[in-house]
N, C-alpha and C positions, 0 to 999 in steps of 0.2 A: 623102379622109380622110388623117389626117396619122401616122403610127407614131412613139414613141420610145424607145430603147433606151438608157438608161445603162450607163455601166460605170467602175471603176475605184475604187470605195470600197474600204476597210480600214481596220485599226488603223494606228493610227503614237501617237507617246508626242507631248508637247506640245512645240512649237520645229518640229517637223516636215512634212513636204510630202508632198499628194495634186496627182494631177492625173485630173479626171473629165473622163469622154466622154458625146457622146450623138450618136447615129449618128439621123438620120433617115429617115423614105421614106414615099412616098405623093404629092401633091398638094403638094410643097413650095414650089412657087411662090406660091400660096396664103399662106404667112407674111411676115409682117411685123418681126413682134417674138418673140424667143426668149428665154428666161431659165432659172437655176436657183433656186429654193425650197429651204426646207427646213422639218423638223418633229423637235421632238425629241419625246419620252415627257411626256405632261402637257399640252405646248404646242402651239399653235396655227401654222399653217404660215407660214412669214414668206420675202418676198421676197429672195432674198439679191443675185442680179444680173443684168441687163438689155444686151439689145443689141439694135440698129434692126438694119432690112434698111442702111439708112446707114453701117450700122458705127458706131454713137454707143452709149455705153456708159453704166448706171449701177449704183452698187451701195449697200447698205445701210450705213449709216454703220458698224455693227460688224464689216465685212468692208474696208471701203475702204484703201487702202494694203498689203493682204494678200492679198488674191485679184484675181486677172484672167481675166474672161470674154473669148471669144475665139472666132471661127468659121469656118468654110473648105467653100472648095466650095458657095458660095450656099446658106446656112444647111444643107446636109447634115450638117454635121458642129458640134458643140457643145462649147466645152471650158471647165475651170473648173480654171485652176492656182492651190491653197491651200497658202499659205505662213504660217508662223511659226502652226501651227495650236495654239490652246488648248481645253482640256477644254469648254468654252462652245458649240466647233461641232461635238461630237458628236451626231448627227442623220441624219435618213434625207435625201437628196439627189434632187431630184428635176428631171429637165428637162421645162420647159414651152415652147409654143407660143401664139401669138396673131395672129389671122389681122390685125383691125385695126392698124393703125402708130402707135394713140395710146397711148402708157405705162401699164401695167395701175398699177393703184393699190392690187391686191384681188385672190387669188389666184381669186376665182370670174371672175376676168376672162378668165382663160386657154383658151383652147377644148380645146388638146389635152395630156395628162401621161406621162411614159413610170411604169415598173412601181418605180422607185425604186432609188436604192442608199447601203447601210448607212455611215457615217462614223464611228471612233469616236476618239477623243483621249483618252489619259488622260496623268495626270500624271504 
């Protein structure tokens, strides 16, 4: 089994920068593919950004050129530096896990989720 533990969400006003963690443990040999999600109030959860065990990277067209996903220590560790952040990506942050190496498409694709952390941006 795979555990995940985010960390680092807060307020920041818009123009501004988080940097989220996600500490893993468990079977981690076992993953493949790692990412973070998100979900605002209303909305439906959306993939924000992807990384192989490869180190090959993708992210959601409304994140790209702004955030960089990033990872160390043979996916133990998860990170997600959010730059020039707008009121838009306030949301709950979440890191995910995927044992297969093929690009989840669909957040039900993920096998393992950490407990989530808050994001908020205002203007």
């Amino acid at each position: 089994q795979v555990q995940l533990v985010e960390s680092g969400g807060g307020s920041v006003q818009a123009g501004g920068s988080l940097r989220l963690s996600c500490a893993a443990s468990g079977t981690i040999f076992s993953i493949n593919v790692m990412g973070w999600f998100r979900q605002a109030p209303g909305k439906q959860r959306e993939l924000v950004a992807i990384i192989t065990s490869g180190g090959g990277t993708n992210y959601a067209d409304s994140v790209k050129g702004r955030f960089t996903i990033s990872s160390a220590s043979a996916r133990r560790f998860l990170y997600l530096q959010m730059n020039s952040l707008k009121p838009e990506d306030t949301a709950v942050y979440y890191c995910a896990a995927r044992m297969s190496g093929v690009l989840p498409r669909n957040p039900d694709e993920l096998d393992f989720w950490g407990q989530g952390t808050q994001v908020t941006v205002s203007s």
